[in-house]
N, C-alpha and C positions, 0 to 999 in steps of 0.2 A: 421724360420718356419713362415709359413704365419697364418694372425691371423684364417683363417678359420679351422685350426688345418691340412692343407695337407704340410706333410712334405718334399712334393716333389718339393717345392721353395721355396732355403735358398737363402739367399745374407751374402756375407761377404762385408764387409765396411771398406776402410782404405783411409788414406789420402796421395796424391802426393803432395809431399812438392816439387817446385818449385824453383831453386837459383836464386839471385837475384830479385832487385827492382819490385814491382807492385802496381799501384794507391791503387788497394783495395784489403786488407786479410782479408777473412774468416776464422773465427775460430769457427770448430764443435763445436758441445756440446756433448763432449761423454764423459764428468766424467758425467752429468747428465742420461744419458743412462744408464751408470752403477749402478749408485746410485741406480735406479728406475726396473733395473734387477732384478729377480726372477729364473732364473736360477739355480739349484740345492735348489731352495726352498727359499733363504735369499736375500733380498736387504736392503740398510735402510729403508725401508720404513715397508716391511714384514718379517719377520723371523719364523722359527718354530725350535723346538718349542715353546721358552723363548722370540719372540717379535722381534721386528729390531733388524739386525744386525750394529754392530760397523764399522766396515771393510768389504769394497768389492773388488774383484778381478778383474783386468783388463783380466786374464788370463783365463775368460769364455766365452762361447758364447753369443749370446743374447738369451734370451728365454721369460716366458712371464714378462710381466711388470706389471703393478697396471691397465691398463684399461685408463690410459690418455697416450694420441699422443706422446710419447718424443723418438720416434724413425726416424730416419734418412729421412724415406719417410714420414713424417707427414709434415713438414716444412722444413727442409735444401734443399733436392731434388728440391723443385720449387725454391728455390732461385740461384741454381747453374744452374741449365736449364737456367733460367733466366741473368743472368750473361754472360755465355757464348755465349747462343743466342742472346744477344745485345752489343757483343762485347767488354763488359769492362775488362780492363786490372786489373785481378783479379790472388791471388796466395791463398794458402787454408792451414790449420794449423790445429791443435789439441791443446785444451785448455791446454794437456800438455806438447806441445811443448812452447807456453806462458809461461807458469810456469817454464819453465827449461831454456827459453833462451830469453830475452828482446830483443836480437838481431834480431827476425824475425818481430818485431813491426817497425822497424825501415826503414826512405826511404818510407814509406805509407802515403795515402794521407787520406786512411779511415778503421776504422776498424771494421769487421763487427761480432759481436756477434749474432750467429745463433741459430736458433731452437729454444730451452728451455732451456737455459745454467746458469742452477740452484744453480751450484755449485762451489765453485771457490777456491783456495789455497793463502793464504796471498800474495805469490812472484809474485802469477798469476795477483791479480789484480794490485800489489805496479806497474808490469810491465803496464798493461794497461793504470795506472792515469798516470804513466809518460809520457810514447805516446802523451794520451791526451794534456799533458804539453807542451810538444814539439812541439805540434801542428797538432799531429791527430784526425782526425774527428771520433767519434765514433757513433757508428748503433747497438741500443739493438733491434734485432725484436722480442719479447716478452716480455711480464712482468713476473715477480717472477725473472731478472737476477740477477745474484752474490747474491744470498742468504744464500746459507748455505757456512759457510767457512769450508775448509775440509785440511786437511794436506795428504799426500802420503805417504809409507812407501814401502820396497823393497818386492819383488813378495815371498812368501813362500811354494815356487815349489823346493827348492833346488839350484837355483840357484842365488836367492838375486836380480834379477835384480832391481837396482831402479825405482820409480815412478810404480811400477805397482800395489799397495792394495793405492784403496781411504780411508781416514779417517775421521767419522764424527760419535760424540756423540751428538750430537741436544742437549747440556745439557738444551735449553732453553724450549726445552716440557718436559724435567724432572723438573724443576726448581729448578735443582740442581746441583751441580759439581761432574760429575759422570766421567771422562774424567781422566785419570791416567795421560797425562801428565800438565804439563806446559801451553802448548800453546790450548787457546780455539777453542771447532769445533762448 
């Protein structure tokens, strides 16, 4: 839905993952998107009626957000025009495709963390410091990147799929450990 409130231009967004080798991979930011989703009312960020939610679901649409840019046509969209219209040999990802597989970082000459990409999953980044180690070049185009660490857990549609509910208790604006498991968000 467009922010003017006319429902009659949606966009759905998804990523062409690409095989094999290319100089430069962009990786969306759409745990960040999600995060910042409002969508049936809850994102981490708002909730009703008890406050942010804990968990968000990959398996929403986008709807409205908090009122800052972190959707796809704010900043990723000029970079990809950009990209293509200057011909660089570029391949394109999703932060959790990162997070699930180190193998698409690999063979790159640069990696480009796009948009507002606020949010990041421990495997996600252990992946990208190694790149980095290996000898890829990396490209944050915003600040606040890899901020909040968040864990994934499987969709609860019935079907389990993994990676599809983000996870993230900010226990650090509680300044408390509010987080049931183990591992910090």
């Amino acid at each position: 839905q467009r922010r003017d409130g006319d429902a009659s231009s949606s966009h759905t967004i998804f990523v062409v993952r690409r095989q094999g080798p290319s100089d430069v991979l962009v990786q969306t930011s759409e745990m960040t998107m999600h995060a910042y989703n409002r969508y049936g009312g809850n994102s981490l960020y708002f909730g009703q009626p008890v406050g942010r939610s804990f968990k968000v679901s990959y398996n929403r649409p986008f709807g409205e957000g908090d009122g800052v840019d972190n959707d796809f046509f704010n900043a990723e969209y000029p970079l990809v025009r950009f990209l293509e219209r200057n011909g660089y040999d570029v391949a394109y990802c999703g932060g959790i495709d990162v997070h699930r597989d180190a193998s698409v970082l690999q063979g790159r000459k640069i990696f480009v963390s796009s948009g507002h990409d606020e949010y990041v999953t421990g495997a996600q980044r252990t992946n990208v410091t190694a790149a980095r180690d290996a000898g890829t070049h990396l490209i944050f185009m915003t600040g606040n990147e890899y901020f909040w660490r968040v864990r994934t857990a499987p969709s609860i549609d019935g079907a389990s799929t993994p990676d599809r509910t983000i996870v993230c208790y900010k226990e650090t604006l509680d300044g408390a450990k509010t987080d049931p498991s183990s591992e910090w968000t």
